[in-house]
C-alpha positions as CSV (number, residue, x, y, z in Angstrom):
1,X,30.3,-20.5,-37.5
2,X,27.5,-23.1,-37.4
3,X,29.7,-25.0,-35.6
4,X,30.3,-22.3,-32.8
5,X,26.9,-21.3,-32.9
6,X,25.5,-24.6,-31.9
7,X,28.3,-24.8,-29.1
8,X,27.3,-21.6,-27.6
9,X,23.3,-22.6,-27.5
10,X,24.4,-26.2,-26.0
11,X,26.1,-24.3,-23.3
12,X,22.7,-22.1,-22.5
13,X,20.7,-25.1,-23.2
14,X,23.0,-27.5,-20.0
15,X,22.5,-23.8,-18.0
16,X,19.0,-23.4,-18.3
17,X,18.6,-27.5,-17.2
18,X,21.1,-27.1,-14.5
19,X,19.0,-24.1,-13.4
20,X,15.7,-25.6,-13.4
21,X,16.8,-29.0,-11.7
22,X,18.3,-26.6,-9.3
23,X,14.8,-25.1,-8.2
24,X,13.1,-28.5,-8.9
25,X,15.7,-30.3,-5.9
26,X,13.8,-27.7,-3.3
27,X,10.6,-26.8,-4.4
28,X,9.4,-25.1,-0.8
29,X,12.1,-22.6,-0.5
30,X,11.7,-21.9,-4.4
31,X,7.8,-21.5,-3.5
32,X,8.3,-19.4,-0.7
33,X,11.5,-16.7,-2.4
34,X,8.7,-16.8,-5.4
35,X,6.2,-15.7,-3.3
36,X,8.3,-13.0,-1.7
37,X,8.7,-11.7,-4.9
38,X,5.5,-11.9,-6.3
39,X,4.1,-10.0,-3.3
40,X,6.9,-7.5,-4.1
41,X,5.8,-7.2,-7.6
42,X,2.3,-7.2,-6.7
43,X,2.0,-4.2,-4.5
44,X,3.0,-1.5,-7.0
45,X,1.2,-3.2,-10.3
46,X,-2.0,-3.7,-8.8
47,X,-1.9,0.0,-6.8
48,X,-1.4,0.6,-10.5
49,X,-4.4,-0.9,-11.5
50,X,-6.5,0.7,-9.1
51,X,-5.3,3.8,-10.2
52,X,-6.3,3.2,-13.9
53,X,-9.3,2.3,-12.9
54,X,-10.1,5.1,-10.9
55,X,-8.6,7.5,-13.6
56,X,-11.2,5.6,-16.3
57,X,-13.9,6.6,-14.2
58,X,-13.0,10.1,-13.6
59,X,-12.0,10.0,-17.5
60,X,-16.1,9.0,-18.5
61,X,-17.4,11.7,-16.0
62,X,-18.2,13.6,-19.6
63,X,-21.3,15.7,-17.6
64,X,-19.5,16.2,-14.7
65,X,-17.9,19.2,-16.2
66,X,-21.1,20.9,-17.4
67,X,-22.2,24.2,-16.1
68,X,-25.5,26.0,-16.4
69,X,-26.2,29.7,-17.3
70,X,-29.4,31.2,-16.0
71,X,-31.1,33.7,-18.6
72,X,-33.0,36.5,-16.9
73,X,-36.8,36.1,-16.4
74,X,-38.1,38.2,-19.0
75,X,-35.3,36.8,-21.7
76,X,-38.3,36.1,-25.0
77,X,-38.3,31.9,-25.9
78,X,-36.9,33.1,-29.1
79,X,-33.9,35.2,-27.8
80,X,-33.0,32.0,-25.1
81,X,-32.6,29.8,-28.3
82,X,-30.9,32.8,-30.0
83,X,-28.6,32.9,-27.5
84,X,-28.2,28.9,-27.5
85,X,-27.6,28.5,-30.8
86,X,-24.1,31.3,-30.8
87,X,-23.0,29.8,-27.3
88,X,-23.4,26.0,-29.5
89,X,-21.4,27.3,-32.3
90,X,-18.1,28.5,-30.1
91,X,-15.2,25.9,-31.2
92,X,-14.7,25.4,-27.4
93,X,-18.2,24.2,-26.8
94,X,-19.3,20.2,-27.8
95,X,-22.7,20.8,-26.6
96,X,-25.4,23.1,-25.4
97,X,-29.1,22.2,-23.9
98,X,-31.3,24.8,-23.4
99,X,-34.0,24.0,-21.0
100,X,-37.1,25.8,-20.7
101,X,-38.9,27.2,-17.2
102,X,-41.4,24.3,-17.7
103,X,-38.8,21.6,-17.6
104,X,-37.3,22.9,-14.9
105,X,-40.5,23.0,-12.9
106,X,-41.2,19.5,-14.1
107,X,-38.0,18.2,-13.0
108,X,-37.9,19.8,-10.0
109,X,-41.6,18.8,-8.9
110,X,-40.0,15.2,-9.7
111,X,-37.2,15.7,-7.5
112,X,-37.9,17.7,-4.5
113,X,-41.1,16.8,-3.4
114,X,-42.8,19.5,-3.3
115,X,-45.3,19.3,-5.5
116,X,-48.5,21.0,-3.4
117,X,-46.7,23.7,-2.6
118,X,-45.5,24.2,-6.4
119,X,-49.5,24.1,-6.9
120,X,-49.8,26.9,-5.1
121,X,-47.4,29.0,-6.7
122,X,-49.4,31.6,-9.7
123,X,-46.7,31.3,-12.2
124,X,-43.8,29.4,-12.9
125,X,-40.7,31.6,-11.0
126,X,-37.7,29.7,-12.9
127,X,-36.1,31.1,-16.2
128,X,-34.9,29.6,-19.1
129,X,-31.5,28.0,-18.5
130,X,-28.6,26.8,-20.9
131,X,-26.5,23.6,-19.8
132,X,-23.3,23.9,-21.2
133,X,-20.3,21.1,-21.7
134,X,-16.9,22.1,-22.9
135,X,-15.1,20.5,-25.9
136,X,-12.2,19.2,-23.9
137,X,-14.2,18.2,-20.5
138,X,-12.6,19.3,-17.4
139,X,-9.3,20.1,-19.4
140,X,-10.7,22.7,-21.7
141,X,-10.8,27.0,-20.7
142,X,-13.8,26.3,-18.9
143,X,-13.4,29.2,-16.8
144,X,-13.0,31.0,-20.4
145,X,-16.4,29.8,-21.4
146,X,-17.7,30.5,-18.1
147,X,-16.4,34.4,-18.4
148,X,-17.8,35.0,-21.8
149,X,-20.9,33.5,-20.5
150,X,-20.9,36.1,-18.3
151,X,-20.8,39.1,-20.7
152,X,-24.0,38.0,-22.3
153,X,-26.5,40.9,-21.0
154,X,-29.1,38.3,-20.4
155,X,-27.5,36.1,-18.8
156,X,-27.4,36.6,-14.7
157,X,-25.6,33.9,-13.2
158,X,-23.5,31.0,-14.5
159,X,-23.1,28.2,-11.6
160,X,-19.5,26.6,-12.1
161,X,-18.8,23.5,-9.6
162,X,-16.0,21.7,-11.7
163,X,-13.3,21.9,-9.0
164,X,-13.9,19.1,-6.9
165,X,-12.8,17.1,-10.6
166,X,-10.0,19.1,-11.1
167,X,-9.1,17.7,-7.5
168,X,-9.6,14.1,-8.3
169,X,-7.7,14.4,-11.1
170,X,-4.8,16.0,-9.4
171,X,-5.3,13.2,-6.5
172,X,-4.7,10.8,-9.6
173,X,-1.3,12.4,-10.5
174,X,-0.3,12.3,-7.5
175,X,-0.9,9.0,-6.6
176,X,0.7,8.0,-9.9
177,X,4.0,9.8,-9.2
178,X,4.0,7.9,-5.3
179,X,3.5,4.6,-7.1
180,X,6.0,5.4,-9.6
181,X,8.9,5.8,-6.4
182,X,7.2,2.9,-4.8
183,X,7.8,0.7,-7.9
184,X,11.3,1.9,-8.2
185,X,12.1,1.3,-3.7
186,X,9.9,-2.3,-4.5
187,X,11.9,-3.2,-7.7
188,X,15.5,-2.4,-6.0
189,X,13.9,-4.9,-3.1
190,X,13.2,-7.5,-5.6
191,X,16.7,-7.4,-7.0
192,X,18.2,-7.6,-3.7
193,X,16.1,-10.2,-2.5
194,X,16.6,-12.3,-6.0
195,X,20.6,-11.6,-5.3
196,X,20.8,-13.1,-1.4
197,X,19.4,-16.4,-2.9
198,X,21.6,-16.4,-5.6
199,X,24.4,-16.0,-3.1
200,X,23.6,-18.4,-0.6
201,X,23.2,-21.1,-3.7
202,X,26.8,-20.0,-4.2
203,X,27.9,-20.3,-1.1
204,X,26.4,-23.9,-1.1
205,X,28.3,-25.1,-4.0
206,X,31.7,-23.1,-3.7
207,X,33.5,-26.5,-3.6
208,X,31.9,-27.7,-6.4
209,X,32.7,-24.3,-7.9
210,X,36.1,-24.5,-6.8
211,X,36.4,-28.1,-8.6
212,X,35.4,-26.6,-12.4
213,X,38.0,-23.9,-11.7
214,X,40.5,-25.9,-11.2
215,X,39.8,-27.9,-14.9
216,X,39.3,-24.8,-16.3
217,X,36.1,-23.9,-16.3
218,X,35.3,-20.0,-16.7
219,X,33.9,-17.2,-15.0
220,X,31.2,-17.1,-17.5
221,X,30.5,-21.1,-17.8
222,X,30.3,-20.8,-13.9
223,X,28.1,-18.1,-14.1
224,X,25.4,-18.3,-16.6
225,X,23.5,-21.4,-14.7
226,X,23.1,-19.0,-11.7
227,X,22.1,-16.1,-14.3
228,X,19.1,-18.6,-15.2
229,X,18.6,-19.3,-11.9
230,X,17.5,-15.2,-11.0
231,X,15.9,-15.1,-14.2
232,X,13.4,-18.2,-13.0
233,X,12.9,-16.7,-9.5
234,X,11.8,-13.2,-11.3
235,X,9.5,-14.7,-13.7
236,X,8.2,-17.2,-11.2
237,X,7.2,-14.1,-8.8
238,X,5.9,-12.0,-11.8
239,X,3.4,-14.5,-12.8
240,X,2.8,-14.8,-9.0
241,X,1.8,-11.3,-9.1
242,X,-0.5,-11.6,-12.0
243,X,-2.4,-14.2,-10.3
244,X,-2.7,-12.4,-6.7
245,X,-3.9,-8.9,-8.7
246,X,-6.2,-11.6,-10.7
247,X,-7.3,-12.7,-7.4
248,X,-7.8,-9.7,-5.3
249,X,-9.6,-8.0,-8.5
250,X,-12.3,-10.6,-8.3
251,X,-12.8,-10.1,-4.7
252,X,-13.7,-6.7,-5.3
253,X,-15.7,-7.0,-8.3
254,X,-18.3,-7.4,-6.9
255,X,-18.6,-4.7,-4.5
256,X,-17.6,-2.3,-6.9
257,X,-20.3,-3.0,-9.0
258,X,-22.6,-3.0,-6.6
259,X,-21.1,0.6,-5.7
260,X,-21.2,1.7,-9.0
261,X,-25.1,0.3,-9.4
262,X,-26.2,2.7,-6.9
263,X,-24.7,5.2,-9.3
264,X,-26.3,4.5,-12.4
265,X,-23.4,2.8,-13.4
266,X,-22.2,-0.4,-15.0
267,X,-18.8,0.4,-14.7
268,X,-16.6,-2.9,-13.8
269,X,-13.1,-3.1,-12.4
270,X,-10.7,-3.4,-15.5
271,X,-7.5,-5.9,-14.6
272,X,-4.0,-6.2,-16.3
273,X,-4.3,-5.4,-19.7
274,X,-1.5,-7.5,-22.4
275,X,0.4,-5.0,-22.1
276,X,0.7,-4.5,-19.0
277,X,1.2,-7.9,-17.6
278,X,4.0,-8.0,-20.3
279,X,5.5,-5.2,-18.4
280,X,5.3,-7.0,-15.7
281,X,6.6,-10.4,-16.7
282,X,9.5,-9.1,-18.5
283,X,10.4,-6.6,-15.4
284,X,10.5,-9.8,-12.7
285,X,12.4,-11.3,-15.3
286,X,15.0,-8.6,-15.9
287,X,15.3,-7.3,-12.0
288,X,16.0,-11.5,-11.2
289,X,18.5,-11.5,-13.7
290,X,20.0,-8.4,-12.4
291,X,19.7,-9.3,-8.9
292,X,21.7,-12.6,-10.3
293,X,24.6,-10.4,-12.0
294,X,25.3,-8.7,-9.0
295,X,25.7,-11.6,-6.7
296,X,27.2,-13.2,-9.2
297,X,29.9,-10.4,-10.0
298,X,30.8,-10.1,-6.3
299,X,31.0,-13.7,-5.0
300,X,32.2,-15.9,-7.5
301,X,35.2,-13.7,-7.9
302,X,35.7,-15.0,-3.6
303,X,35.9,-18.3,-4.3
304,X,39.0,-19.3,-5.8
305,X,40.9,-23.1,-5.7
306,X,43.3,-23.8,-3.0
């Protein structure tokens, strides 16, 4: 058994050399089939990217689902925290501020600039008003909230505006389901592309080929260098990929946090996580190798000793 063993690993051992010497004797056509399929790989995992990223932002949006219910002019201070305090204690409410007619005022002097003509006003016209945010953020019943809001006598208008997120979000899915056939058309490209150069390398050494068939050499002896050979070419690409994502993520840093700044925000643009450039390696790896089997499974079969 140790014996065999050791034979078998020998074999993949004079493969994987025979493989890499191949790709070593022309570097710029291994650069530039590496690069095709790098750029192949690249597209959909960095779209990918871009789409987390966008979906983390929408994600931390946490007050961009909350809604505000205006209490009726003559609602008491006491009854306004009254009715605060049961809205605060519903299981599908996180949080509830209520905000009296003075900090409205306040805020609004600071915002609108209108301060003289506030000055002019006898009283302060603006009622006591609850800002509400759901438990589950933009996925919670907040139309249900909203609704019972509504039934509250003292309560005369609640002003809902979370659709526009609800659109995003949908966006988001959508995008995510285009990438997902994109990756799949981009992946069968790779394969395809990994499987012509495979050929042609066939092609280029059929008499050799023709010369271990004749001393017995087997299908699966012949083959397993050229098995190697796709696996390089898809790993080669995928770590090409991870660098140009790398790269074109730095570009935009930048921007986008100069973007985001004008925001508020310190968000920064997240790149490959370990997973995911796992994923990516071990894909390239597996759609060279498979590109490899197929060419290898139709071609080698053609070439037979005369």
């Amino acid at each position: 058994m140790t014996r065999s063993l050791r034979r078998y690993l020998s074999l993949h051992a004079q493969s994987f050399a025979s493989a890499a010497a191949s790709l070593a004797r022309q570097p710029i056509a291994t650069l530039m089939t590496a690069l095709v399929i790098a750029i192949a790989l690249a597209l959909p995992a960095g779209l990918r990217v871009l789409v987390g990223n966008a979906s983390s932002i929408v994600g931390s949006w946490d007050t961009a689902v909350d809604f505000s219910a205006y209490l009726a002019a003559a609602v008491a201070p006491e009854r306004a925290r009254e009715i605060a305090e049961d809205i605060r204690r519903r299981a599908d409410v996180e949080a509830v501020r209520l905000v009296t007619p003075d900090e409205a005022l306040a805020d609004f002097r600071a915002r609108s600039g209108f301060g003289e003509a506030l000055d002019a006003l006898g009283e302060n016209p603006l009622p006591y008003t609850l800002v509400v945010r759901p438990a589950s953020g933009a996925a919670g019943d907040v139309e249900g909230i909203a609704a019972a809001l509504r039934e509250i006598d003292e309560v005369e208008l609640v002003q809902l505006d979370t659709e526009w997120v609800e659109r995003l979000r949908a966006l988001l899915g959508l995008a995510a389901r285009v990438l997902d056939v994109i990756t799949a058309l981009l992946a069968v490209g790779v394969a395809l592309v990994v499987g012509n150069t495979i050929r042609l390398e066939i092609l280029n050494r059929a008499a050799e080929i023709e010369v271990i068939k004749l001393v017995g050499g087997t299908d699966a002896f012949i083959r397993r260098p050229f098995l190697y050979l796709g696996l390089f070419y898809g790993f080669a690409g995928a770590v090409g990929a991870a660098v140009l994502i790398a790269v074109v993520l730095e570009l935009l840093a930048e921007p986008t946090a100069a973007v985001a700044a004008l925001y508020g925000s310190d968000f920064r643009l997240a790149g490959l996580s370990a997973g995911d450039a796992a994923v990516l390696f071990a894909g390239g790896a597996l759609l060279g190798l498979a590109g490899a089997a197929l060419a290898t499974a139709r071609h080698l079969r053609a070439i037979e000793p005369r």
